[in-house]
C-alpha positions in Angstrom: 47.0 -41.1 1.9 46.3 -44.9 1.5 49.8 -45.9 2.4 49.7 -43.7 4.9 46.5 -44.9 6.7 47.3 -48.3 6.6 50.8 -48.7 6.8 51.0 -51.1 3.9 53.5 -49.6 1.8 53.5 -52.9 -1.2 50.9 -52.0 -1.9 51.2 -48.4 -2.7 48.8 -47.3 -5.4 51.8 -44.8 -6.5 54.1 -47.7 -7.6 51.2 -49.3 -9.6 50.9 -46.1 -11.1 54.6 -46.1 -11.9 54.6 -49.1 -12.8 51.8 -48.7 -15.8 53.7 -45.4 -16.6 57.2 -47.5 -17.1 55.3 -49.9 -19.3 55.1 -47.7 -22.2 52.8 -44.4 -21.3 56.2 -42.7 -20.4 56.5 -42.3 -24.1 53.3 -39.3 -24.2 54.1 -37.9 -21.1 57.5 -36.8 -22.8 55.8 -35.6 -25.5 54.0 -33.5 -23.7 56.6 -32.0 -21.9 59.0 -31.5 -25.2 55.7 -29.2 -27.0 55.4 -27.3 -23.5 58.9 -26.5 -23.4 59.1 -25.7 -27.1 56.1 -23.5 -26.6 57.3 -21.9 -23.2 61.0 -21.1 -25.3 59.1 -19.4 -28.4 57.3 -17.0 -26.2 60.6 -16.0 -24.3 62.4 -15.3 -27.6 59.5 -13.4 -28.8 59.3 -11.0 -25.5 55.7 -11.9 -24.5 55.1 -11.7 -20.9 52.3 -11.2 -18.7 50.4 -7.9 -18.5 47.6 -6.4 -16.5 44.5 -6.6 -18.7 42.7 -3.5 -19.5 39.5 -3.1 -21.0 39.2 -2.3 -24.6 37.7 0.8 -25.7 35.0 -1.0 -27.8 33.8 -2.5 -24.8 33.9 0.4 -22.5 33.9 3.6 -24.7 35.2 6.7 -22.9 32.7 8.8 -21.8 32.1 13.0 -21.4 30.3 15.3 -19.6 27.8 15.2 -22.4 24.4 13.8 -22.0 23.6 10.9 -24.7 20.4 10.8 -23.2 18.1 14.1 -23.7 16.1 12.9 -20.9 16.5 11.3 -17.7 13.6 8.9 -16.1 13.0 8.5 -12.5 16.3 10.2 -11.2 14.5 13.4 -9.7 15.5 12.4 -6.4 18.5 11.4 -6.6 19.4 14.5 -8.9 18.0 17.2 -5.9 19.8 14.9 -3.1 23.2 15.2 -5.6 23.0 19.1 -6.4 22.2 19.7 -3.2 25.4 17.8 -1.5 27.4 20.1 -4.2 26.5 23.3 -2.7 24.0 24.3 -5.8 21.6 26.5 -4.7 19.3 29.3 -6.3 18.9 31.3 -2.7 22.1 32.9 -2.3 21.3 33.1 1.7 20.4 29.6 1.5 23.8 28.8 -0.5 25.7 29.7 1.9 24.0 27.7 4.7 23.8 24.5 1.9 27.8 25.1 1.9 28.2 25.3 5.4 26.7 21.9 6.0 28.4 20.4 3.4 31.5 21.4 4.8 30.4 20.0 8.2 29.4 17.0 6.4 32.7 16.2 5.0 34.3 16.7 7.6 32.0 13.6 9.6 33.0 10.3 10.0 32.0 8.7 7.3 35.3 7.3 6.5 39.4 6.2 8.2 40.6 10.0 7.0 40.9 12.1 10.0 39.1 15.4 10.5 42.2 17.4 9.7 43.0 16.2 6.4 39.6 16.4 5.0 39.5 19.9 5.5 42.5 19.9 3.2 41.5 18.0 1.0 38.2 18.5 -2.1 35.0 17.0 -0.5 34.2 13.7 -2.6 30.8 12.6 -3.3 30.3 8.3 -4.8 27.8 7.8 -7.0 27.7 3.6 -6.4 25.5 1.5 -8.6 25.9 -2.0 -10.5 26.3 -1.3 -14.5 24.2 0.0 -16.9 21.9 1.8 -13.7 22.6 5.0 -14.9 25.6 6.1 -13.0 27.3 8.3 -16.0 24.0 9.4 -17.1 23.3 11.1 -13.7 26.8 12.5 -13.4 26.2 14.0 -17.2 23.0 15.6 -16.5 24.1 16.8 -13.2 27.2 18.3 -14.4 24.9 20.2 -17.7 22.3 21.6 -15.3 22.3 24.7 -15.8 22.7 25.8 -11.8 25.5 23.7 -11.8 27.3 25.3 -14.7 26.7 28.8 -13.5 27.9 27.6 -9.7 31.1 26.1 -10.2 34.0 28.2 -12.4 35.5 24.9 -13.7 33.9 22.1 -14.3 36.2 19.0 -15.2 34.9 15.6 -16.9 37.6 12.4 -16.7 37.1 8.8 -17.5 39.2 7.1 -15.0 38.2 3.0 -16.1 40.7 0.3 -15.0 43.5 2.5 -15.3 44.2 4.6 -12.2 47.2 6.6 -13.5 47.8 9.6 -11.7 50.4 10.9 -14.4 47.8 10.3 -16.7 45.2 11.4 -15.2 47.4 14.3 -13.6 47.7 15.3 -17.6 43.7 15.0 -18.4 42.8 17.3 -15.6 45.1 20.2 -17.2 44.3 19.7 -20.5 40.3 20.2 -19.7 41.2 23.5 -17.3 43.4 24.7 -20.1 42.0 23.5 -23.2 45.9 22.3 -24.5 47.7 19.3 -23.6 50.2 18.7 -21.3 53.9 18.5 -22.7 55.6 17.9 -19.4 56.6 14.3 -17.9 57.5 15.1 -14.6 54.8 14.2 -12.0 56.0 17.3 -9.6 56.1 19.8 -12.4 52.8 18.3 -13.5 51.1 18.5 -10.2 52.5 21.9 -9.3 50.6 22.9 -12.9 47.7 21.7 -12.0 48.0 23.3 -8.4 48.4 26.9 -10.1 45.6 26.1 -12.8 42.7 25.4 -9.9 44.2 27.9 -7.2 41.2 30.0 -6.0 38.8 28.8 -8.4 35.4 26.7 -7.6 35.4 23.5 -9.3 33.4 20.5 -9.8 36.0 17.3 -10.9 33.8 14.6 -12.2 35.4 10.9 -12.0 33.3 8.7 -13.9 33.6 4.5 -13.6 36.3 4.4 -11.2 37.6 0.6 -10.1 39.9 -1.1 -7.2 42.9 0.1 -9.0 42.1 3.6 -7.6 42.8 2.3 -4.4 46.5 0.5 -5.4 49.3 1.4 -2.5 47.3 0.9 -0.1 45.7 4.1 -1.0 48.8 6.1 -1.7 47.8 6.6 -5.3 44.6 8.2 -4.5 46.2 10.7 -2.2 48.8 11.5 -4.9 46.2 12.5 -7.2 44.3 14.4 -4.8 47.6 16.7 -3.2 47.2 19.6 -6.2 43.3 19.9 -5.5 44.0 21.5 -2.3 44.4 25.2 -3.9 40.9 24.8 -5.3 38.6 27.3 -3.7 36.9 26.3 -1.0 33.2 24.9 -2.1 34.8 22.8 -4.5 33.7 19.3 -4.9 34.4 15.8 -6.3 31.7 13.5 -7.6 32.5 9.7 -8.6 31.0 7.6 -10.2 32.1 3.5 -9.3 30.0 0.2 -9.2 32.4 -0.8 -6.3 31.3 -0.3 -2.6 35.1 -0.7 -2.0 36.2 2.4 -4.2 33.6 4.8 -2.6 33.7 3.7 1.0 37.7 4.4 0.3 37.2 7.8 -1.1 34.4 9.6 0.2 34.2 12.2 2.8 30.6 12.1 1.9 28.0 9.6 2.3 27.2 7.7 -1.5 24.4 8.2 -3.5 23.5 4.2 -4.4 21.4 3.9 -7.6 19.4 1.3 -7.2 16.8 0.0 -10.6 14.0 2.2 -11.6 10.6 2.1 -9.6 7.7 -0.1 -11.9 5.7 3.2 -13.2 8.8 5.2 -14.3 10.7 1.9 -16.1 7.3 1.0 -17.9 7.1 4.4 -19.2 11.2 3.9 -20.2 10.7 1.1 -21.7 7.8 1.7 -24.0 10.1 4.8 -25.1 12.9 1.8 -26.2 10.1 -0.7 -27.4 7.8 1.3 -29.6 9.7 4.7 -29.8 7.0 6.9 -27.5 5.4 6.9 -24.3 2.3 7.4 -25.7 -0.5 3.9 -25.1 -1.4 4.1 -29.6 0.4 0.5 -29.2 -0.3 -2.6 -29.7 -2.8 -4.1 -26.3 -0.9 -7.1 -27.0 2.6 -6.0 -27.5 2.3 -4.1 -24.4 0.8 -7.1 -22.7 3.8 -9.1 -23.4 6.2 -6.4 -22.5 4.6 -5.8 -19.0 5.5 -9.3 -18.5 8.9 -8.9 -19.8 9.9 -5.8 -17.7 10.4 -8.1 -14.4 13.5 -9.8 -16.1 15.1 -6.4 -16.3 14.9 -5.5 -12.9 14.8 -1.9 -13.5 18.0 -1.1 -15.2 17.8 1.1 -18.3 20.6 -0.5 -20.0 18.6 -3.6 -19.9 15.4 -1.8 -21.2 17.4 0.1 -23.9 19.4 -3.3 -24.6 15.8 -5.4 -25.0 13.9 -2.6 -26.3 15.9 -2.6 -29.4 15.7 -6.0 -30.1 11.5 -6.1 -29.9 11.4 -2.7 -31.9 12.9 -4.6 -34.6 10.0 -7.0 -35.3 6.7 -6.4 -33.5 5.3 -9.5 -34.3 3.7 -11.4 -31.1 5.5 -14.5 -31.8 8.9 -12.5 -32.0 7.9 -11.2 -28.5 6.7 -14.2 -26.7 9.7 -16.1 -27.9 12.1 -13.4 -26.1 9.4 -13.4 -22.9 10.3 -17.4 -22.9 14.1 -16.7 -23.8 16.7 -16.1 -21.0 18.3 -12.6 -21.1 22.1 -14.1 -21.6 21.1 -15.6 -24.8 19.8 -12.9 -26.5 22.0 -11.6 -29.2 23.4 -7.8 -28.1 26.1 -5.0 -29.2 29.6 -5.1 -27.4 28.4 -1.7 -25.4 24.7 -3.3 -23.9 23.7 -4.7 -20.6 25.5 -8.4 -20.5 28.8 -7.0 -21.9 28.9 -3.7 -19.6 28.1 -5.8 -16.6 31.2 -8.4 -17.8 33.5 -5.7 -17.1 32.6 -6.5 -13.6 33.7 -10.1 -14.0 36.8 -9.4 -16.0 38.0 -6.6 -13.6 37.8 -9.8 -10.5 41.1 -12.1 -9.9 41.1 -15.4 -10.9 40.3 -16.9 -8.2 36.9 -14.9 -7.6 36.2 -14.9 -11.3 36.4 -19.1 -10.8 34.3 -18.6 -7.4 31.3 -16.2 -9.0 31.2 -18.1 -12.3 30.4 -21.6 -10.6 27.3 -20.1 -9.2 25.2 -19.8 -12.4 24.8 -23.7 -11.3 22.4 -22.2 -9.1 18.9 -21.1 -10.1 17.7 -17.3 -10.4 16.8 -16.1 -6.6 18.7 -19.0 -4.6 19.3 -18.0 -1.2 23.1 -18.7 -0.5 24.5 -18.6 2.7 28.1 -17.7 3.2 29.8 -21.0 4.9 27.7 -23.4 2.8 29.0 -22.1 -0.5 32.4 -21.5 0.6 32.6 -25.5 1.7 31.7 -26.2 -1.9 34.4 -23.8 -3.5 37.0 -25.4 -0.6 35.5 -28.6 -2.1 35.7 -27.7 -5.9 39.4 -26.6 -5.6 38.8 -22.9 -6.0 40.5 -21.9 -3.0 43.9 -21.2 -2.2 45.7 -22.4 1.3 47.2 -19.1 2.8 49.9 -20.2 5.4 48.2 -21.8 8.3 44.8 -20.4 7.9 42.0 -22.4 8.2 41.2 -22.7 4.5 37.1 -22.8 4.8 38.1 -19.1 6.2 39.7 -18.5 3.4 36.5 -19.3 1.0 34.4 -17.2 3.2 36.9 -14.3 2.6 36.3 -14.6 -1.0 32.6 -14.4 0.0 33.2 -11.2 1.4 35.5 -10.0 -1.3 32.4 -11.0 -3.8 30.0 -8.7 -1.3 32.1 -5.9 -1.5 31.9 -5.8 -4.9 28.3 -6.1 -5.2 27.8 -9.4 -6.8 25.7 -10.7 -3.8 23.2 -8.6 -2.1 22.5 -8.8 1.5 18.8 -10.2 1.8 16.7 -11.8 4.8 18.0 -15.2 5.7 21.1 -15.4 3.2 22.1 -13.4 -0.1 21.4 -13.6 -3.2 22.5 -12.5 -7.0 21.2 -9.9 -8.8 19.1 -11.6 -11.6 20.9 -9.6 -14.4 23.8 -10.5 -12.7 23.0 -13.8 -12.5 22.5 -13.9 -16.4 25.9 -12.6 -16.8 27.3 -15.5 -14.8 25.8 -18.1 -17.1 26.8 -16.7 -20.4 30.2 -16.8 -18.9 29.7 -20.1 -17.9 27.5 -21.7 -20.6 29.6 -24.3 -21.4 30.9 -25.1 -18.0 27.4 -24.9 -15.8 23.9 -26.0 -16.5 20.3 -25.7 -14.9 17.9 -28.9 -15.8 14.5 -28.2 -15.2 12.5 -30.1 -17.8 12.9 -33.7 -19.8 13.6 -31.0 -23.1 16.8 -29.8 -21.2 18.1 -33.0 -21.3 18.6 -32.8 -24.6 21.1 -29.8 -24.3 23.6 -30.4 -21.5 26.5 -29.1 -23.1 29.1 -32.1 -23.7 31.8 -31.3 -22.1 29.5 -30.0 -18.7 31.6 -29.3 -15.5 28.6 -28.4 -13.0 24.7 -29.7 -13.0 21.8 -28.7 -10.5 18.4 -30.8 -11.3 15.3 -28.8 -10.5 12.4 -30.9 -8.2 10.5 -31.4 -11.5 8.0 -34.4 -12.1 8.4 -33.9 -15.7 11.3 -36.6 -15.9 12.1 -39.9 -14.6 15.2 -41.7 -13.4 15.9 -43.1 -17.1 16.5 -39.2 -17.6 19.2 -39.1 -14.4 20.4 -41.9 -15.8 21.5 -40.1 -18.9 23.4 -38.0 -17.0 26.1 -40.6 -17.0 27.3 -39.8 -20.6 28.9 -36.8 -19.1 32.0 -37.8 -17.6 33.8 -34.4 -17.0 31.0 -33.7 -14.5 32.6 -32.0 -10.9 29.3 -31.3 -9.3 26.0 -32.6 -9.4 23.3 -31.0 -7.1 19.9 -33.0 -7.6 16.7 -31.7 -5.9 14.3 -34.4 -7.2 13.5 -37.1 -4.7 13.7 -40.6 -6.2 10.6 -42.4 -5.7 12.8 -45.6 -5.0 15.1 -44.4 -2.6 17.0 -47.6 -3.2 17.1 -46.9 -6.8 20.1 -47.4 -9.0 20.9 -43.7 -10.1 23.1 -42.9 -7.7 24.7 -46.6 -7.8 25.3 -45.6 -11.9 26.7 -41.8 -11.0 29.1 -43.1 -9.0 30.7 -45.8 -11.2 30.2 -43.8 -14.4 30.7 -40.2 -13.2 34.4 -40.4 -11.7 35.4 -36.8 -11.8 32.7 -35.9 -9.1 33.6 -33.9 -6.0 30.3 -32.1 -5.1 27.3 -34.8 -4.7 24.3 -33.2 -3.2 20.8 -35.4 -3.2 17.3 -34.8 -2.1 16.9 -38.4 -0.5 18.3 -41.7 -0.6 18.9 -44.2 2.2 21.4 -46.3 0.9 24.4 -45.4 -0.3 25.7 -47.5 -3.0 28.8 -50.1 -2.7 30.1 -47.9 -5.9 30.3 -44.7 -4.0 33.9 -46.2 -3.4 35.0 -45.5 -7.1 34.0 -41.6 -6.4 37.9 -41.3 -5.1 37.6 -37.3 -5.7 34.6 -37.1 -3.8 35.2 -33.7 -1.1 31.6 -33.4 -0.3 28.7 -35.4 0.0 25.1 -34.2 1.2 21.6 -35.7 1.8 18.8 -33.0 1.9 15.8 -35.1 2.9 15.4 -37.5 6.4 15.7 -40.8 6.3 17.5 -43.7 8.2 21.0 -44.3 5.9 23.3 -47.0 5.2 26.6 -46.0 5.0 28.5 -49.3 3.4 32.7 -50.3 4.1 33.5 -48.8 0.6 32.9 -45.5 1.8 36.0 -45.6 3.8 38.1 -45.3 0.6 36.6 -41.6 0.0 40.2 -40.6 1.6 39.3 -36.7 0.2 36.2 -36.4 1.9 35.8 -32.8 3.4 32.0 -32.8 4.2 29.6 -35.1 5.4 26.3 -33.2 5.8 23.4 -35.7 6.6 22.0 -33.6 9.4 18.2 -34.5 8.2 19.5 -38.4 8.3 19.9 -41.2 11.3 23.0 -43.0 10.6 22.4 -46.9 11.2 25.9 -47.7 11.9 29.5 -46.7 10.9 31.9 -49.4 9.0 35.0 -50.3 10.9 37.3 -47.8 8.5 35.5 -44.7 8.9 38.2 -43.5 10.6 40.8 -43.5 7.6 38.4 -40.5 6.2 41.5 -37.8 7.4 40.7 -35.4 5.9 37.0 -35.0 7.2 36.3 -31.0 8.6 32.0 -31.5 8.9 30.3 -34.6 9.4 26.9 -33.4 10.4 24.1 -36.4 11.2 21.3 -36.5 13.8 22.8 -39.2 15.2 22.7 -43.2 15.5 18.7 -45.2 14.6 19.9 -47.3 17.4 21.0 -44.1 19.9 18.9 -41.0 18.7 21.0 -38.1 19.4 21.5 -34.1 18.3 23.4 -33.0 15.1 27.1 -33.4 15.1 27.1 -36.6 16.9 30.1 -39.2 17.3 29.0 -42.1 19.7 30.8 -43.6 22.0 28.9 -46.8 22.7 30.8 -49.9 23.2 34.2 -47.7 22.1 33.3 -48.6 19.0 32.8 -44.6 17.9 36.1 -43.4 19.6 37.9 -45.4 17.7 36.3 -44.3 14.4 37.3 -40.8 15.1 41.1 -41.3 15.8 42.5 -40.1 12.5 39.7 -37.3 12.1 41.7 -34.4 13.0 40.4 -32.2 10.8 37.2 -31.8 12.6 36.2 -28.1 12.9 32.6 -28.1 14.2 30.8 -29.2 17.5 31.7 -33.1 18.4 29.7 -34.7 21.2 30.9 -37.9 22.3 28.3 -39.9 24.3 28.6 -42.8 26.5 32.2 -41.9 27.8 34.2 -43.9 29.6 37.6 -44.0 29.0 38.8 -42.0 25.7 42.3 -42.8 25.0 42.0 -43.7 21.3 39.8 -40.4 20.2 43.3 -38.5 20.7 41.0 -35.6 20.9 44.6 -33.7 21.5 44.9 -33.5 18.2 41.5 -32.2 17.0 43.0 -28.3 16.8 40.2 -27.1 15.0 37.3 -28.4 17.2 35.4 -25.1 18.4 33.2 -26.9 21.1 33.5 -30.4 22.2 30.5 -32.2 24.7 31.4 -35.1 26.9 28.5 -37.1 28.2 29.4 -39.8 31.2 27.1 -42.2 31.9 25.7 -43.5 35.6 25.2 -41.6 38.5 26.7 -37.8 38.4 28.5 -37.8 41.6 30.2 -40.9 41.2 34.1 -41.3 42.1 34.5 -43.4 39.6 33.1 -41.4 37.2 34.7 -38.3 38.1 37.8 -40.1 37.9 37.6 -40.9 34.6 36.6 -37.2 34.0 39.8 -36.1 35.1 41.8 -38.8 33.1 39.9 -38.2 29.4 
């Protein structure tokens, strides 16, 4: 990009770097190359390939129709509003009506199937909720209640997990109406089996944790499991359970049932069943102090009371219980079947690249406020997103926003999103070692060596000598500091950017000078300044030849060195203008031509540019700015002035 910019091509850094190679590192890079091949050879001889993972039966046992539970807190609701939608009724007059709008109902537009193939097909009823929220348990009680049972002729349990099958699952569903198993191969003679087996006969099918592979073909898969429902009686119905939005808004006919964490009065009374083995209030005052303040980290879910609860029952000392109030939730020590494993399905079931995206974000604090193009900048920034043919590639990252959304690991809130806190815990035990959150001096202490990602809380409890500890860390990517420096000029960020060369996400609170050495941060896509202030911007920063963002939209730029313009690869440089020309945000300024010609390689620009002062604009080659989406031209003088209009017409 050097070479490139400058036209000097003796002095390209590429034959240096050849050059060094040639002098005796060629030697290693050989070696490397010889193991790589050895190894890549060894695995082909030995058949090993790549396979879709699936998810081991340890971690996600296979479930029934069987309650494990003998009770079920705070679902009363959402029970009625469930064995209603089936039809259930105890009024035989009333039945009939119950069936007749349920009929009507799956036949509403609640999803892309038309009218007439719904009324071919069973009626299917989601049950959506993140894991361990009680999704199976629900569908388990439901399908023992005793109106149920006496309502529907067949009732049929199948645990679908990651492994949509539908010769598999084709087999399941025959074996459970006829008690034997399948011998048969063929998917037709299967299907027509199955067909005969439900013909005329009310049944309840109960899918329980269905994922995205349910939905493979383009939804082919699904319909091929469906076809030999048909001949099931009419009143027959289809309840699934998924904690993917995606899966039920792609098989319903009916609207879902979303389980959402148990209200405060029910969980308390949950969770003093997990912690002290009754509901009754013979415990401990202080015990049940603690645990009142512990229930808010659970966020209703009883997998996460039952998880927890075990743990205090097994020592009810107060120390024992203040020290897991204090702990996180993701470092507490739990069975492969509890809350942080069942919700790591969700992250093992994600492609790479969203499992890369999602991961990063335990950088953030608990109850950060995210906003969709902001965080997708950073992942375009961090590497994490793919080009896709021509598209723009920050569209690209705020697909995989979306994608994320769909699958529940943000949640919509006022003003942004935001991760689910247990959620959030699961992100940073997958992340532990990569991504850390420094909010004391103690923490300090236990930044993992080999850290990729940092974000420094606004605490007064440390000083710069702490920052400038940081420096030890050299694999660090991304460093997100919310303490203001008292000395804005102080060396911190001077020290980061010589010592910390890896870096490619810098956000500060304040500083207005940015150091000489920012030069040596050659990796450096993103750069951001939270807090106002008048900033120095010095020649070195022209060598930043990666730079993708330049938010300072709280700062007043005091002037712009003479090579800004070799930063090509700039998409956002957001400012609030010039100290000596105070503008609005996205300004380039024209004065003296000095700011047109700093913009004649930024082509990459994809955000508003306003150029002021114009008078003649044949070096901004604004021709070649494709992405712009608005552009502002300010003339000055008099309005009406042929001279002036002139000029309009020629730029």
């Amino acid at each position: 990009m050097k070479v490139e910019l400058e036209g000097n091509a003796s002095k390209s850094p590429f034959t240096e770097f050849f050059a060094t190679v040639i002098q005796g590192n060629s030697n290693k890079l050989n070696d490397i190359q010889g193991r790589l091949d050895h190894l890549s050879g060894q695995l082909e001889k030995m058949g090993l390939h790549g396979v879709t993972p699936r998810f081991d039966k340890s971690v996600r046992p296979e479930t029934s129709s069987l309650p494990n539970e003998t009770k079920i807190f705070g679902r009363d609701n959402d029970m009625k509003l469930v064995i209603g939608s089936l039809g259930v009724c105890t009024n035989s007059k009333r039945k009939r009506a119950t069936t007749s709008v349920i009929a009507s109902t799956s036949t509403s537009a609640n999803n892309n199937v038309s009218n007439e193939s719904r009324k071919q097909s069973l009626p299917v009823l989601p049950i959506v909720g993140i894991g361990g929220v009680g999704k199976t348990t629900l569908a388990q009680h439901i399908c023992s209640h005793k109106e149920v049972r006496s309502h529907f002729e067949l009732r049929i349990w199948i645990c679908v997990s990651d492994d949509f099958d539908v010769k598999r699952l084709t087999k399941e569903v025959i074996q459970s109406c006829t008690g034997k198993k399948a011998t048969m191969d063929n998917l037709d003679s299967l299907q027509h089996a199955l067909s005969n087996h439900v013909k005329n006969k009310r049944i309840l099918i109960v899918l329980d944790d269905m994922w995205d592979d349910a939905l493979k073909e383009n939804g082919d898969c699904w319909k091929r499991f469906c076809a030999p429902l048909k001949s099931a009686q009419e009143g027959s119905m289809m309840l699934v359970t998924t904690r993917c939005p995606k899966v039920a808004e792609g098989v319903q006919t009916m609207k879902p049932v979303t389980l959402e964490g148990l209200e405060a009065d029910v969980f308390w009374k949950f969770f003093k069943l997990c912690a002290f083995g009754s509901e009754s209030s013979n415990n401990d005052p202080e015990l049940e102090r603690i645990g009142r303040s512990i229930l808010p980290k659970l966020k209703g879910s009883p997998l996460a009371a039952k998880t927890l609860g075990r743990i205090l029952r097994m020592n009810l000392q107060e120390s024992r219980w203040n020290r897991i109030l204090q702990s996180e939730l993701w470092k507490l020590p739990q069975e492969a079947t509890e809350i942080l494993p069942a919700l790591r399905l969700s992250y093992m079931y994600l492609p790479f690249h969203l499992k890369q995206c999602f991961s990063f974000c335990a950088v953030y604090p608990k109850d950060y406020k995210f906003r969709k193009e902001d965080l997708a900048e950073i992942w375009v920034a961090e590497g994490f997103v793919e080009p896709q043919g021509d598209d723009p590639i920050q569209d690209i990252g705020c697909q995989y926003f979306e994608d994320l959304v769909a699958r529940s690991f943000f949640q919509k809130v006022t003003g942004g999103y935001v991760i689910h806190d247990l959620l959030h815990d699961m992100a940073q035990k997958v992340s532990e070692h990569d991504c850390f959150i420094l909010r004391n001096k103690n923490d300090f202490d236990k930044v993992p060596l080999n850290v990729r990602h940092i974000f420094i809380h606004p605490s007064s409890d440390f000083d710069n000598s702490n920052l400038l500890s940081l420096c030890k860390h050299t694999k660090l990517r991304t460093l997100i500091c919310k303490k203001q420096s008292r000395n804005k000029k102080s060396s911190v960020m001077d020290n980061w950017c010589t010592k910390l060369p890896r870096i490619r996400v810098m956000s500060c609170a304040s500083t207005n000078e940015l150091p000489d050495s920012i030069g040596n941060s050659k990796h450096l896509r993103y750069l951001k300044i939270t807090k106002g202030c008048a900033l120095s911007i010095p020649p070195t920063f022209c060598q930043l030849y990666n730079l993708q963002i330049l938010d300072v939209k709280t700062c007043k730029i005091e002037s712009l060195p003479d090579g800004f313009s070799n930063l090509s690869n700039l998409k956002r440089f957001v400012s609030q203008g010039f100290s000596y020309n105070p503008v609005s945000v996205c300004i380039i300024d024209a004065d003296e031509q000095v700011g047109v010609r700093l913009i004649e390689n930024l082509n990459q620009f994809s955000e508003h540019l306003v150029i002021s002062n114009v008078e003649d604009q044949p070096e901004a080659k604004l021709k070649n700015k494709k992405y712009l989406y608005k552009l502002t031209l300010n003339w000055p003088g008099p309005r009406k002035s042929q001279i002036i209009q002139h000029n309009a017409v020629e730029v």
